[in-house]
MARKOL-520921 format. One line per 5 residues: for each residue z, y, x of N, C-alpha, C. Coordinates in nm, 4 decimals, m for minus. Atoms other than C-alpha are relative to their C-alpha. Layout:
<pts>
Z/Y/X/Z/Y/X/Z/Y/X ~ ...
</pts>
This chain:
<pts>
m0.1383/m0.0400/m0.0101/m13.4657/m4.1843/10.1373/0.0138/0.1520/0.0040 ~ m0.0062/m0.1429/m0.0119/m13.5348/m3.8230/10.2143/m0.0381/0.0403/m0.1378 ~ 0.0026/m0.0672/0.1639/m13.6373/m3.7689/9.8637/0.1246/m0.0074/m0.0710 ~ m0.1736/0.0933/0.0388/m13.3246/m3.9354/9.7359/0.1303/0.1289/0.0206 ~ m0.0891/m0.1465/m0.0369/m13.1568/m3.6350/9.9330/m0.0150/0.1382/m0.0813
0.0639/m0.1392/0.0651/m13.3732/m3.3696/9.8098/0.0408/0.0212/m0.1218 ~ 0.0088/0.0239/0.1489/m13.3244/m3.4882/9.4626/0.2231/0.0386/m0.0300 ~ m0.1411/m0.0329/m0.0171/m12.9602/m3.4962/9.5153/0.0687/0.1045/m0.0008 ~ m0.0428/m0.1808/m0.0106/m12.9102/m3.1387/9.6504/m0.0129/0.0248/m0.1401 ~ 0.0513/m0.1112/0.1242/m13.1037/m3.0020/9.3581/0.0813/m0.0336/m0.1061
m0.0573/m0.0214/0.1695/m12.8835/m3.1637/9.0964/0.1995/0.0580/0.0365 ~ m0.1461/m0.0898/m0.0608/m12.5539/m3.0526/9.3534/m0.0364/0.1499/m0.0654 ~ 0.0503/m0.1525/0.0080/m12.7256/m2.6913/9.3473/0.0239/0.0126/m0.2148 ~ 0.0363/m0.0056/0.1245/m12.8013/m2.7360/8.9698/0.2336/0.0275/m0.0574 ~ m0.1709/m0.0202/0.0194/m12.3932/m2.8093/8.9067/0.0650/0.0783/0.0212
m0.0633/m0.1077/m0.0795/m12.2773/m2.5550/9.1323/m0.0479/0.1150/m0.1174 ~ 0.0908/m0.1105/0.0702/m12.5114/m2.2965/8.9311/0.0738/0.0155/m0.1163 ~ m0.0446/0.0067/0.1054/m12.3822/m2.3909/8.5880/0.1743/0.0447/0.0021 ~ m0.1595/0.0288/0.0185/m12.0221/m2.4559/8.6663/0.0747/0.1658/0.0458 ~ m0.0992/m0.1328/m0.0776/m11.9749/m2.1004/8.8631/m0.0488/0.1269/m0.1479
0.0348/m0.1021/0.1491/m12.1575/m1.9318/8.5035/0.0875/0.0058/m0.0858 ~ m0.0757/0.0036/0.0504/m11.9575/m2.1119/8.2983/0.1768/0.0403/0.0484 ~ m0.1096/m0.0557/m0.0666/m11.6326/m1.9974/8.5165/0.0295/0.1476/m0.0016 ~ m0.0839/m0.1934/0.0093/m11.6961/m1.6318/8.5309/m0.0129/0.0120/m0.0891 ~ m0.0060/m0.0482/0.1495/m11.6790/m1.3714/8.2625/m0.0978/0.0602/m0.0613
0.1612/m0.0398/0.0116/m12.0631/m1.3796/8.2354/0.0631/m0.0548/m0.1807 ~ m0.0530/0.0300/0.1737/m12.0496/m1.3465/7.8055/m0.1411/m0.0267/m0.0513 ~ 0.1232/0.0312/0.0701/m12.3985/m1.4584/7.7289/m0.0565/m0.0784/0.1086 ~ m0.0029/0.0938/m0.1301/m12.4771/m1.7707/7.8732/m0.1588/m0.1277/m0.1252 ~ 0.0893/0.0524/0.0505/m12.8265/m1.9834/7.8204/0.0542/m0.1379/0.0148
m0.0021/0.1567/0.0223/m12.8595/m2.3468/7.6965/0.0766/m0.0747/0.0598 ~ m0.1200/0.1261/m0.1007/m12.7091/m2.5462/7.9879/0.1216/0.0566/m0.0023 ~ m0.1406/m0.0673/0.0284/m12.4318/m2.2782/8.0504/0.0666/m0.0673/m0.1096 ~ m0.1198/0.0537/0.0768/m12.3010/m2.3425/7.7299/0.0188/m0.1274/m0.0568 ~ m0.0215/0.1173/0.0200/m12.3577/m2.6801/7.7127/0.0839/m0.0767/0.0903
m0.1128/m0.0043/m0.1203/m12.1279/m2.6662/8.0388/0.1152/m0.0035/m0.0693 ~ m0.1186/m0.1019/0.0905/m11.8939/m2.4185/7.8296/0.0735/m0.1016/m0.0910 ~ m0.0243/0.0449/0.1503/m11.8881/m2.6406/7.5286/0.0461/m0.1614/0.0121 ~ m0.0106/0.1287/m0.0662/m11.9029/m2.9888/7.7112/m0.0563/m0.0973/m0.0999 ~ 0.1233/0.0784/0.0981/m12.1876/m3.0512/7.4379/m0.0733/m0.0207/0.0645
0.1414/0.0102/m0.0695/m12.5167/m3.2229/7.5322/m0.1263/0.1109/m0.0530 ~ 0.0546/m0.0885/0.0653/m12.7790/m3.0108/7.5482/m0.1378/0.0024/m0.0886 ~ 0.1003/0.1141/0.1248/m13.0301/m3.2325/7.2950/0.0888/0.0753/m0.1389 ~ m0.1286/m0.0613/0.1038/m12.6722/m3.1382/7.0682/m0.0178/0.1144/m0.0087 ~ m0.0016/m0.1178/0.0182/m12.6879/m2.7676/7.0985/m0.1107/0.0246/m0.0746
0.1706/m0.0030/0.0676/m13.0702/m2.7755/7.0233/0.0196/m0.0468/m0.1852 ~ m0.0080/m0.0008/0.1589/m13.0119/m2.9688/6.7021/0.0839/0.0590/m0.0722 ~ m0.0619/m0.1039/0.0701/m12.7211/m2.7524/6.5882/m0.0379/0.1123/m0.0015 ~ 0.0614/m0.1279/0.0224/m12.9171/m2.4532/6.6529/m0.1450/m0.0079/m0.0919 ~ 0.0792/0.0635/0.0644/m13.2104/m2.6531/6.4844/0.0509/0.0466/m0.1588
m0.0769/0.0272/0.1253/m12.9693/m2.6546/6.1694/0.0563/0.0975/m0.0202 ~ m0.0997/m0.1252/0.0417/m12.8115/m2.3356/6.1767/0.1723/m0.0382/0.0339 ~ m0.1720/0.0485/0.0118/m12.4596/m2.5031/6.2714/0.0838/0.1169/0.1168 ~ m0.0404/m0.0720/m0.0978/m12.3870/m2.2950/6.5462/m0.0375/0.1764/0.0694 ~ 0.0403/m0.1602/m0.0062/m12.4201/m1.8839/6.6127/m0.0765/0.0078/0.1226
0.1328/m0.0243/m0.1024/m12.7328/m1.8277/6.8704/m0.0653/0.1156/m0.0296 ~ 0.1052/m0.1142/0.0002/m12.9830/m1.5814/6.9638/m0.1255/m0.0614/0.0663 ~ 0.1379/0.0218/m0.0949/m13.3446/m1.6381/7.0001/m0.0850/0.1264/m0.0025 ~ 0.1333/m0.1414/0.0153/m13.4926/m1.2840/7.1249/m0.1170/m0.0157/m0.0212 ~ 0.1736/0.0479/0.0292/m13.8492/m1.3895/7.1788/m0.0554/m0.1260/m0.0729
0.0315/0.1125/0.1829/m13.8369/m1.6874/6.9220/0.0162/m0.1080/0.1195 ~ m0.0350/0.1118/m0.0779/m13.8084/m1.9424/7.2090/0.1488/0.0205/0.0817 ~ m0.1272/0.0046/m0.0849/m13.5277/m1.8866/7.4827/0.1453/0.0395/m0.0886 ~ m0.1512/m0.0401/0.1217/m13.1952/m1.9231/7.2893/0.1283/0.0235/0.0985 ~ m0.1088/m0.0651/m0.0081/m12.8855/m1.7444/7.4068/0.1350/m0.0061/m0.0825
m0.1498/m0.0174/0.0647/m12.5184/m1.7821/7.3479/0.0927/0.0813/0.0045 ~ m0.1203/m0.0286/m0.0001/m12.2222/m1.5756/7.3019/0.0945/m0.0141/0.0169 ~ m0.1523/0.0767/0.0043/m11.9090/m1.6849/7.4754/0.0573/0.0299/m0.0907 ~ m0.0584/m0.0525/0.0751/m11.7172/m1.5006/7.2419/0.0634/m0.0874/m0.1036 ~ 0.0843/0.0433/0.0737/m11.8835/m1.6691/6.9587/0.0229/m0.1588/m0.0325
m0.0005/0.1748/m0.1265/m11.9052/m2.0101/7.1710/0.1583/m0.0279/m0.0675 ~ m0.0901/0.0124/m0.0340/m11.5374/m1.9936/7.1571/0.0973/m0.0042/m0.1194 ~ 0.0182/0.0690/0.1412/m11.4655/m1.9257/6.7645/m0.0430/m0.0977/m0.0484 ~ 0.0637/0.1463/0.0830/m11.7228/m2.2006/6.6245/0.0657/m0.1328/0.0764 ~ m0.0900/0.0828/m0.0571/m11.4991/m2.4382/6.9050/0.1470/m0.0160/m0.0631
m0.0890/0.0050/0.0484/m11.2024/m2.3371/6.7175/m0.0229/0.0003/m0.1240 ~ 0.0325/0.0137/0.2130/m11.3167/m2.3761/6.3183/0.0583/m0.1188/0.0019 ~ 0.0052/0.1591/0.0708/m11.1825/m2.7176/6.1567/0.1560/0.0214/0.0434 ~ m0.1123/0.0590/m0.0637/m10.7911/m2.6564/6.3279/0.1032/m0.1191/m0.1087 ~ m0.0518/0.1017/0.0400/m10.5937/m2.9415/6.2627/0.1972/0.0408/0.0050
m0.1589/m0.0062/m0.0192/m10.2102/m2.8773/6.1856/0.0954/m0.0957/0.0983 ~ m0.0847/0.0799/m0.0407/m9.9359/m3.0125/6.3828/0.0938/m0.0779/m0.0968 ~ m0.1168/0.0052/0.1155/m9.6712/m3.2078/6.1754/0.1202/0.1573/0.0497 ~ m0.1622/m0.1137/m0.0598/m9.4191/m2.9227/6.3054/m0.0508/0.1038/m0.0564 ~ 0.0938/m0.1509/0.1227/m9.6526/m2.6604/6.1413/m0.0106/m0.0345/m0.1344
0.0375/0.0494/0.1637/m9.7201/m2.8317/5.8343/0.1488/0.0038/m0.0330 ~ m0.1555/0.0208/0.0256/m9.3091/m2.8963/5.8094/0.0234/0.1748/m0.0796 ~ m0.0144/m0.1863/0.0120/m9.2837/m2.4633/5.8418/m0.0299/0.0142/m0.0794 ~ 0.0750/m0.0521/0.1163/m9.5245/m2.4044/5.6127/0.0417/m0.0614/m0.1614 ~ m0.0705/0.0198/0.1271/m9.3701/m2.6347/5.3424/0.1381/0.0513/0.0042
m0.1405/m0.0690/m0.0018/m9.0011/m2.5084/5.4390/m0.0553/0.1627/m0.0347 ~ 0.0438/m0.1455/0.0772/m9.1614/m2.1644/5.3752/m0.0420/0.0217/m0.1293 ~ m0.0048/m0.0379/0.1827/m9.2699/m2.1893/5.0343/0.0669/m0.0783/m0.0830 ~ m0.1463/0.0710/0.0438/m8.9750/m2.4384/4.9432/0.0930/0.1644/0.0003 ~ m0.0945/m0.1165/m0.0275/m8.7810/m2.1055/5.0634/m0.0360/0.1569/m0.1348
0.0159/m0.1149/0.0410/m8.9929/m1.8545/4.9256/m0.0046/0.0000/m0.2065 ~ 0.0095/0.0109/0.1355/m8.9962/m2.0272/4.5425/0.1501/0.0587/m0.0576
</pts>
């Protein structure tokens, strides 16, 4: 049972750790961080950085590094219109012909 505890803390401690990284305005944040950040798994980050899908840094060829910045663009690529935007945008070049 006392292990049970031990084991417990460490993944409290572990949460706490991540969640107060991903919270401040720390801008370069490793693996878990932004798998916090991103609310990707971090198996997922690995194979998109595997693949080139996602903007990373590996200084010494192993430990990979993110860019909130960065993080926070490639989260916003693909946007999806609202109908109320899409409406505008055809009333705008209905207007502008």
């Amino acid at each position: 049972m006392t292990q049970t505890i031990v084991t417990l803390q460490a993944v409290i401690d572990r949460i706490e750790m991540l969640t107060n990284a991903v919270l401040s305005n720390k801008q370069t944040l490793n693996i878990e961080e932004a798998a916090a950040f991103t609310g990707l798994a971090v198996s997922y980050l690995y194979k998109l950085t595997s693949a080139q899908e996602i903007p990373h840094y590996k200084p010494r060829g192993k430990m990979l590094y993110f860019d909130r910045s960065e993080l926070e663009g490639w989260l916003k690529q693909g946007k999806v219109n609202s109908h109320a935007e899409i409406e505008r945008k055809a009333t705008a070049h209905i207007v502008g012909v």
